[in-house]
N, C-alpha and C positions, 0 to 999 in steps of 0.2 A: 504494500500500500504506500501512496504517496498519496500528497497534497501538491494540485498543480492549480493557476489560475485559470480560470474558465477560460482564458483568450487562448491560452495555450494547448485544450481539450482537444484531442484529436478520434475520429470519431470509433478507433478503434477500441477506447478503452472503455471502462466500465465502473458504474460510482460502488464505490467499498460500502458506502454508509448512503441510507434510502435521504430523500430530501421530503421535510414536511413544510407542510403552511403555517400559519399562523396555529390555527387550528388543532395540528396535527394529525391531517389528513396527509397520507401521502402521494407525492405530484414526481417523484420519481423514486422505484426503490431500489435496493441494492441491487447490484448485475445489470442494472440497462445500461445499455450502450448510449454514447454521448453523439446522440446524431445530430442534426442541427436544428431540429425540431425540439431537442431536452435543451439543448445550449439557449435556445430562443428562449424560451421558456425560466431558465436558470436567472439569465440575465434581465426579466423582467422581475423577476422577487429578489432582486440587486445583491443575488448571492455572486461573490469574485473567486472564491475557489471551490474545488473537490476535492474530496479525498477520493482516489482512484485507484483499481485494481490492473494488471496487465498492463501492455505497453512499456511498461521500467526501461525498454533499451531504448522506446522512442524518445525519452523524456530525455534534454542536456539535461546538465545542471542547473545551468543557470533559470530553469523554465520550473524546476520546483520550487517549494517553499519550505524553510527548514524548520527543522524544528527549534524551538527560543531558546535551549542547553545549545545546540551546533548553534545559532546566530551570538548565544553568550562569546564563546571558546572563539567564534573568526573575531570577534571583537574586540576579547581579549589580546588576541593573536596580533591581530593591525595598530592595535594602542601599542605593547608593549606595555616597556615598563614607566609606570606613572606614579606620578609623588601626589601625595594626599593634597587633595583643598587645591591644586593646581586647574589653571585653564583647561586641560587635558583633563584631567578627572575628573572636571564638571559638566565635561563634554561626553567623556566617557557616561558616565551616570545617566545623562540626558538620553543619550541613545539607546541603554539599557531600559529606560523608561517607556522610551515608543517602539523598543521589541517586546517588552511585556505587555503593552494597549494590546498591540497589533494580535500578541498571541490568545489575549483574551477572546479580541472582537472574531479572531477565525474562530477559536472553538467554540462561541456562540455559534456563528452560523451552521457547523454542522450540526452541530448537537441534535436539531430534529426538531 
């Protein structure tokens, strides 16, 4: 399983996890295929990614979405080493802060 952005959907794969409405009726379940008919459809209930099964070799990397431990560790990795309460570690901290939003607001959307 992977999480890819919906723009990136290609129509071979297939969603891991069903998609609900508000409701919790479900408008796409696990296993369909991401035709352009489900992507139409995806992108009118302003969901931007899936979790998705098969295709793994289609997918770059750069076309996934990682998970917020791997975006922690490349972030740590690109800073380096930083000295407390400096420009850099307040910069640092900031953008740990909108990888944790960010990781929230995805797992809202799938959740169902």
């Amino acid at each position: 399983m992977v999480r890819v952005p919906l723009e990136f959907a290609k129509p071979t794969m297939r969603l891991a996890k069903p998609i609900c409405d508000a409701k919790g009726r479900v408008l796409a379940g696990s296993g369909s295929l991401l035709t352009p008919s489900v992507v139409r459809l995806l992108r009118r209930l302003a969901i931007q990614t899936v979790v998705v099964t098969g295709g793994d070799d289609d997918i770059a990397g750069w076309e996934a979405v990682r998970s917020l431990a791997d975006e922690r560790r490349l972030l740590e990795t690109r800073m380096g080493k930083v000295v407390p309460r400096s420009a850099r570690a307040m910069l640092q901290e900031a953008l740990d802060r909108r990888l944790a939003r960010r990781d929230r607001r995805l797992g809202s959307e799938t959740d169902g």
